[in-house]
N, C-alpha and C positions, 0 to 999 in steps of 0.2 A: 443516439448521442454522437455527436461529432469531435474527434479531439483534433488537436492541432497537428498537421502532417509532415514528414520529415522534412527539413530544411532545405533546401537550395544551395545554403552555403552555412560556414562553418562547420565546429566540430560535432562530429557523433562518435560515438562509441558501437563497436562489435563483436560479439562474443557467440561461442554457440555453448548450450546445454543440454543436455541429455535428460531425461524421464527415467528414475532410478527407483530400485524397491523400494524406498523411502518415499517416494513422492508420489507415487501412486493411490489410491484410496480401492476399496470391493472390485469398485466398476473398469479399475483401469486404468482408470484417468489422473491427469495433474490433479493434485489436491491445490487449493490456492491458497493454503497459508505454504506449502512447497512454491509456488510462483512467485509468492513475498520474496520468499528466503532467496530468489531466481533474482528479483528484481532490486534486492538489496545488494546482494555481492557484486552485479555486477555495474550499480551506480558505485559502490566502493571501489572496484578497479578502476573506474573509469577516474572520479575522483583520484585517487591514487598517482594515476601516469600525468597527472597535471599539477601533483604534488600539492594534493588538498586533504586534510584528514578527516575521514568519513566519521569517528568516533564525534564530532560537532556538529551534528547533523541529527534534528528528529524528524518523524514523520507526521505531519498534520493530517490530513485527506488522501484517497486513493480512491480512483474512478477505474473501473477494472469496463471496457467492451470486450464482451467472449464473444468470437462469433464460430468457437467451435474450440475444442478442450484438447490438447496434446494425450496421448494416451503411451503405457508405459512405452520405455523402449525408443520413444520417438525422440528424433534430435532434432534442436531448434535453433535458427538463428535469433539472435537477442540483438537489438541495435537501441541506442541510446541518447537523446540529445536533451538540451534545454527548452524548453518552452513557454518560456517566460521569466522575468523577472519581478520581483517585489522590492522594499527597501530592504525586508529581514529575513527570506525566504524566497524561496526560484518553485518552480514546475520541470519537473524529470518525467518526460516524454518515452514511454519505451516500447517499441513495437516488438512480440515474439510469433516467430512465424516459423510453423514445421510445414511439413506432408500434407496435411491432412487436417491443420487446426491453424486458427489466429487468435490472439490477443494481444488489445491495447489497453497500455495504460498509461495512465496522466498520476502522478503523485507529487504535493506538493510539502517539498522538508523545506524547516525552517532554520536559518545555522543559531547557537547559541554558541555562548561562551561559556568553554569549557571549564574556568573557576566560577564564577556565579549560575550556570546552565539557564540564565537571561538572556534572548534572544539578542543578536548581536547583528551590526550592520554586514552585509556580503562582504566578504574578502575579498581586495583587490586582485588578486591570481584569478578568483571564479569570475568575476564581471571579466577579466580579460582572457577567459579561455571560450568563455558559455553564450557572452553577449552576441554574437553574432547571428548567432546558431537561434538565440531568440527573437531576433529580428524587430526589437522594439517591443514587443507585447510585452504587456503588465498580467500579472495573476495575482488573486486575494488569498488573502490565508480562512476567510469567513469560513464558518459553516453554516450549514443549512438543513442541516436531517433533526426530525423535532426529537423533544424529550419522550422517554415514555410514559405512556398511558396508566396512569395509577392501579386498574384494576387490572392489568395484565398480568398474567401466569410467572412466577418468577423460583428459580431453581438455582439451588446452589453449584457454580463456578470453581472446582477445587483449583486451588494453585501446584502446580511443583514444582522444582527445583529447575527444569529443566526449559522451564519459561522464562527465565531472566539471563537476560544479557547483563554484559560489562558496564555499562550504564545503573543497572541498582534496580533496573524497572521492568515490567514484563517485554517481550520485543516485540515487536509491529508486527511479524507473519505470523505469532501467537494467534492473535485476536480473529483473524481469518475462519478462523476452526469453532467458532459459532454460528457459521452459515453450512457447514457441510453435511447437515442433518438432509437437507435435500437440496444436495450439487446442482448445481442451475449448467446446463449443457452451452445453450446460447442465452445473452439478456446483460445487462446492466449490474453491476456490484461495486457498490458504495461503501466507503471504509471511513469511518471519522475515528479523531484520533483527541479525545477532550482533556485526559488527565492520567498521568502514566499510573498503573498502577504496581505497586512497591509489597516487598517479602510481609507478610503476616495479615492481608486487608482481607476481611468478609466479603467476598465477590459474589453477585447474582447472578444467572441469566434472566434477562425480560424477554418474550418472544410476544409478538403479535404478530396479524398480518390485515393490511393494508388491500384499500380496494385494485379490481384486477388480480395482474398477476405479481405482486410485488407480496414480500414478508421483509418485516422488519425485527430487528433486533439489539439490545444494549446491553455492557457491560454495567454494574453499578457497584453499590457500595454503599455502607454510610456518610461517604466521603461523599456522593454524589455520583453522576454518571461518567463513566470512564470512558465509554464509545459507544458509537452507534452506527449502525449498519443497516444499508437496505438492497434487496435481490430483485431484481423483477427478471423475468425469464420470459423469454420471447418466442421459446419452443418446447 
């Protein structure tokens, strides 16, 4: 998969981060609901220095290229730009490059307004910080990873306390930590983001797997499906 490449002109953003006890998993490696948490704070800062508030902002989709996994200890440069706009939501482009490991990622947030949390038209500060940098391109908010499979194997999702953000809902590099059953080194990872889910919900896991080398996976509910994710691994 090809995502769209640093800019030419306009803003990006740069930051560097480190591989910490925390973010590590058995093997050593970045965990990638820790490269969430990587790829959140530092759209938030970036956000931030152009004096936009990240708390208006959710996550729809995330297209993760690993073409090899930071391991602890290692420091990385993070760099950041737009990559696209829509009318109620952009594409946040972010390259993370160590030593010894790459990842890209394409995520697209949608802004909402903070009293009704209804998707709201771009704020005139973000079309005049981001546009350039997006160069014309559109992106969709659509998704496209199916529902799951009815007869598929499904296991209870405990919640705790410790998954919900200031929002009221679980947070985005939560949900990451459904695929870490078996860490994908290099390959493709897909993140849908359908319906937030909030303190007290009966949450499942679905696992299946799909032809090749892809596995798929959903969060659900009696509420419906909350997200869905799919791996395919290229090594």
């Amino acid at each position: 998969m090809t995502l769209v490449p640093l800019p030419d002109r306009g803003r990006r953003y740069v930051a560097t981060r480190t591989v910490r006890l925390g973010d590590a998993g058995l093997d050593g490696l970045l965990r990638l609901d820790a490269l969430a948490r990587f790829l959140q704070d530092v759209a938030a800062d970036d956000a931030a220095e152009v004096g936009l508030r990240a708390a208006t902002w959710v996550v729809r989709r995330t297209t993760l290229v690993i073409e090899g996994r930071p391991s602890f200890g290692e420091r990385m440069e993070v760099t950041t730009f737009c990559g696209g706009l829509g009318s109620r939501w952009a594409e946040r482009r972010t390259s993370v490059v160590g030593p010894t490991s790459r990842i890209e990622a394409a995520s697209v947030w949608v802004h909402v307004d903070e009293a009704t949390g209804r998707p709201a038209p771009l704020p005139t500060r973000f079309v005049e910080a981001y546009a350039e940098a997006a160069g014309g391109r559109t992106v969709s908010s659509r998704l496209s990873l199916p529902e799951p499979p009815g007869d598929a194997a499904r296991t209870p999702w405990p919640l705790r306390a410790t998954d919900f953000d200031v929002l009221g809902h679980v947070n985005n590099s939560v949900y990451w930590a459904i695929v870490e059953d078996e860490p994908v080194l290099r390959g493709i990872a897909e993140l849908e983001y359908r319906s937030p889910i909030g303190p007290g919900v009966d949450v499942a896991l679905v696992a299946a797997s799909s032809s090749g080398d892809a596995r798929e996976r959903w969060l659900v509910s009696p509420e419906g499906t909350h997200a869905a994710a799919r791996i395919t691994s290229t090594s």
